[in-house]
C-alpha positions as MATLAB code, in Angstrom:
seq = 'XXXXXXXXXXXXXXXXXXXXXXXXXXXXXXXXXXXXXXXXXXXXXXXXXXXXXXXXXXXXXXXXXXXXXXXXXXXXXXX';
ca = [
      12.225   -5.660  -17.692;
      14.360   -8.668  -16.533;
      12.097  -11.188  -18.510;
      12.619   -8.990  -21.532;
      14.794  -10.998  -24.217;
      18.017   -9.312  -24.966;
      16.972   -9.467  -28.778;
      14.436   -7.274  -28.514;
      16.670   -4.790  -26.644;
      18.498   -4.799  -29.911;
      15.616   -4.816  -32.497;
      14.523   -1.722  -30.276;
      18.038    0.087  -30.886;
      18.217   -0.334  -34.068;
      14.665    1.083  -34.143;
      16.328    4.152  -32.888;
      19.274    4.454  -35.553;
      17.239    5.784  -38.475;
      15.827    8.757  -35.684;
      19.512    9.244  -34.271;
      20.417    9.608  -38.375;
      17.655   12.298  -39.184;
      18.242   13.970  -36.236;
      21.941   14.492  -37.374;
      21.148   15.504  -40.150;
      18.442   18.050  -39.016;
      20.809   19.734  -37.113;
      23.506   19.502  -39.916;
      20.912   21.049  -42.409;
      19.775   23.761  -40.253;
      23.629   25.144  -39.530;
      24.507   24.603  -43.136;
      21.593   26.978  -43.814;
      22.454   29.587  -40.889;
      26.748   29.544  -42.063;
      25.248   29.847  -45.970;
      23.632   32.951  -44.411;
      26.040   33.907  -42.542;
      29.283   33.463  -45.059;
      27.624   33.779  -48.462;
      27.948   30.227  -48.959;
      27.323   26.821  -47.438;
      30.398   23.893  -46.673;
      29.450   21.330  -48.847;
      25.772   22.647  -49.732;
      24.650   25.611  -50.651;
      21.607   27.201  -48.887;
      18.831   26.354  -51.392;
      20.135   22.483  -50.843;
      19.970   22.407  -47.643;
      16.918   24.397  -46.700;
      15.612   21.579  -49.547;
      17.035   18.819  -47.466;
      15.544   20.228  -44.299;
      12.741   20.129  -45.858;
      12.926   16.275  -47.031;
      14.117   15.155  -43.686;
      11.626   16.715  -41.404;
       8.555   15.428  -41.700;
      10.642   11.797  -41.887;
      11.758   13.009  -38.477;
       8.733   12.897  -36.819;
       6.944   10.164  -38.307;
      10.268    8.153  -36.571;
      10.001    9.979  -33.149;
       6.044    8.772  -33.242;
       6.959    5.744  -34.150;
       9.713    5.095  -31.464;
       7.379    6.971  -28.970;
       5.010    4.353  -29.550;
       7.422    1.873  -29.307;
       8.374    2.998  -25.838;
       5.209    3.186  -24.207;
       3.441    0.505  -25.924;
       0.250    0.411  -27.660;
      -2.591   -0.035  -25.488;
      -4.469   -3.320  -25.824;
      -7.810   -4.002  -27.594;
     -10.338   -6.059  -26.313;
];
């Protein structure tokens, strides 16, 4: 890990920003759509909006936490 260049600690966070961001707003979506239940109405979106957003930002989600997995462990060479 020492002979690692510091850049590519960096390119490697920032890697991670977009899944940090969708998984914010996964759990943002999911309690807007429980207090919509809950109250009657959402904060700033009302249930159908956010169940629609969930929706959006899920399978988005995953394809990050793949790729970022990958990242991680590193792809296994071809020969």
């Amino acid at each position: 890990m020492d002979s690692v260049p510091k850049e590519a600690y960096w390119i490697g966070m920032a890697g991670v920003v977009p899944y940090m961001a969708t998984s914010l707003s996964t759990v943002y979506a999911a309690w807007e759509i429980n207090h919509a239940a809950t109250t009657g109405n959402g904060l700033f979106l009302n249930e159908k909006s956010a169940e629609l957003m969930l929706h959006i930002i899920e399978p988005i989600q995953v394809a990050y936490g793949a790729a970022v997995r990958v990242e991680r462990i590193g792809m296994p060479e071809m020969h």
